[in-house]
C-alpha positions as CSV (number, residue, x, y, z in Angstrom):
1,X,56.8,17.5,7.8
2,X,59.8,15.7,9.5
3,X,57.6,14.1,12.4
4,X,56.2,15.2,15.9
5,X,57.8,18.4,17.3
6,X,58.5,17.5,20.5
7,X,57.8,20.0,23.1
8,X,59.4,18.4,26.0
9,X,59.5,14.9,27.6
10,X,56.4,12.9,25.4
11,X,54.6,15.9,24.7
12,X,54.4,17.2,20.9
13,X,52.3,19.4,19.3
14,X,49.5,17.7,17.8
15,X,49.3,17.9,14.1
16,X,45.4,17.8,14.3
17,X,45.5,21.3,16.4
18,X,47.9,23.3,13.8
19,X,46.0,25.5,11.5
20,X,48.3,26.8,8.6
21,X,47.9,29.9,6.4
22,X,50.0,30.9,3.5
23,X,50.7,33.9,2.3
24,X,53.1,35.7,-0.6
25,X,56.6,36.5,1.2
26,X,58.6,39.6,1.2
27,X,61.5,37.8,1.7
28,X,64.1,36.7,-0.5
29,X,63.3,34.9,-3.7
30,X,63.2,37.6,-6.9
31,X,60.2,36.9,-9.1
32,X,59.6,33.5,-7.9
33,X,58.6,35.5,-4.5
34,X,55.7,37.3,-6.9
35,X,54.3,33.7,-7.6
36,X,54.5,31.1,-4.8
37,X,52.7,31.4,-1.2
38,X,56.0,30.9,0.5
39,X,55.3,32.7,3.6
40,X,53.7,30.3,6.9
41,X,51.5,31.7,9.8
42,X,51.2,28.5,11.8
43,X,48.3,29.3,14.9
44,X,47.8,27.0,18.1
45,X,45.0,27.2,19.9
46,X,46.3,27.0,23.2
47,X,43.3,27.7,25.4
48,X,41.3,25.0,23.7
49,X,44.0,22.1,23.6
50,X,44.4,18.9,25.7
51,X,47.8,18.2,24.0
52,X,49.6,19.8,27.1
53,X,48.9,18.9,30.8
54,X,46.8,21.2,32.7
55,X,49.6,22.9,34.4
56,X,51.8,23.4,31.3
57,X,49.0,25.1,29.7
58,X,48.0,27.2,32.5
59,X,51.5,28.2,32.9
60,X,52.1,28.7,29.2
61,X,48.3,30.9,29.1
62,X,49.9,33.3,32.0
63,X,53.4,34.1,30.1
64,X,51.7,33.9,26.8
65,X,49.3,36.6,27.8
66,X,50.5,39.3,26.0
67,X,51.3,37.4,22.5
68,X,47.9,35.6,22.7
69,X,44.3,36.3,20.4
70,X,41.7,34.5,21.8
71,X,43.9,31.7,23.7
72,X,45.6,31.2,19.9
73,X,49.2,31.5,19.9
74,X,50.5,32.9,16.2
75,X,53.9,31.8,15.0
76,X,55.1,33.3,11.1
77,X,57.9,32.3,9.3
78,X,59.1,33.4,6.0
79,X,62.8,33.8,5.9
80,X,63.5,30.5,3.5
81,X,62.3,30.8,-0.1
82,X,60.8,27.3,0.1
83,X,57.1,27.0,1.9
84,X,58.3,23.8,3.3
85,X,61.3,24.8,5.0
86,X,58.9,28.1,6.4
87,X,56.8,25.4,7.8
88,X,60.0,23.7,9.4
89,X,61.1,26.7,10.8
90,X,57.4,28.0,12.1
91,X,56.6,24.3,13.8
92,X,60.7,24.5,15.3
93,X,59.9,27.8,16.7
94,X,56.5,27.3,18.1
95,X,57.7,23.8,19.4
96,X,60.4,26.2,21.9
97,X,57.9,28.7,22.6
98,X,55.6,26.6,24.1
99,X,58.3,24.7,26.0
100,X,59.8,27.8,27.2
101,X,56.4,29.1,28.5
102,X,55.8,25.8,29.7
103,X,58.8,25.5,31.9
104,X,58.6,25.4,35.5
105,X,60.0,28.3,37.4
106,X,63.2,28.2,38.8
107,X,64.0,27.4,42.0
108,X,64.1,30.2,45.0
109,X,67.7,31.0,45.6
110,X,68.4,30.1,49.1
111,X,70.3,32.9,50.7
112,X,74.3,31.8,52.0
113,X,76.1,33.6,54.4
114,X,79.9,34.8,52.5
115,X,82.4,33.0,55.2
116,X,84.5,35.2,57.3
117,X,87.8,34.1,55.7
118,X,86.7,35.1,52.3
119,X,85.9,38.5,52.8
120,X,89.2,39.0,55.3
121,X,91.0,37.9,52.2
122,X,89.0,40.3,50.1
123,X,89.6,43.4,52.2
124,X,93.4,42.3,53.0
125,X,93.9,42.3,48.8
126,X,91.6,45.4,48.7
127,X,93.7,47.2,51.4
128,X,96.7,46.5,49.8
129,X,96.0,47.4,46.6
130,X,94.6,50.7,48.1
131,X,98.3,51.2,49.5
132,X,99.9,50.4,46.2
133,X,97.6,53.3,44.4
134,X,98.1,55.8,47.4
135,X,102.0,54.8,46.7
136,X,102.0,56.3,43.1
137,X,100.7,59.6,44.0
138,X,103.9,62.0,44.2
139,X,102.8,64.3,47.4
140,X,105.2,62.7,49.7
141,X,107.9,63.5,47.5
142,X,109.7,67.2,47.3
């Protein structure tokens, strides 16, 4: 593996936590699909880890909800033929789960009032563009 997967800041997933299982792909690959476990499920026990900081975690639990077995997040890859690049990918792409579920929420918008000489300027250009289309229309003409 190429290092730590950082998920953000100086948190990574911890290498102790992952638990692989490999499996025959579907992918691509010909007969050397038939023969090689290329195919990665990588699984993250997110309910039992003390990799993340309490808040991360009880965000990520709360937007994970729905993808979650028992507080263990699944992540498969098998769209490389090689197992190690699966593994790559599956760590890459659990990595930005986590940090995306992780994230804090956005700030509240804060509401702004549109100033007076915008919208003049909006219903001048409206008004005259009104006038330009009632122009076209041939009823004043005999």
């Amino acid at each position: 593996m190429s290092g730590p997967h950082v998920i953000r800041g100086s948190v990574s997933l911890p290498e102790a936590e992952l638990m692989w299982r490999f499996s025959r792909s579907s992918g691509p690959g010909g007969q050397h699909v038939n023969t090689s476990d290329s195919q990665v499920e990588l699984r993250f026990d997110l309910a039992a880890t003390n990799a993340l900081p309490e808040v991360w975690k009880e965000r990520a639990l709360e937007r994970l909800a729905s993808r979650l077995v028992d507080g263990v997040v699944t992540v498969r890859a098998s769209e490389h033929r090689s197992q190690w690049r699966n593994r790559e990918a599956a760590a890459v792409r659990l990595a930005a789960l986590l940090a995306e579920a992780s994230a804090p929420p956005p700030k509240p918008r804060r509401a702004t009032k549109i100033p007076r000489g915008i919208n003049e300027r909006r219903l001048r250009e409206k008004k005259q563009r009104a006038d330009t289309k009632r122009g076209r229309s041939g009823r004043d003409w005999h």
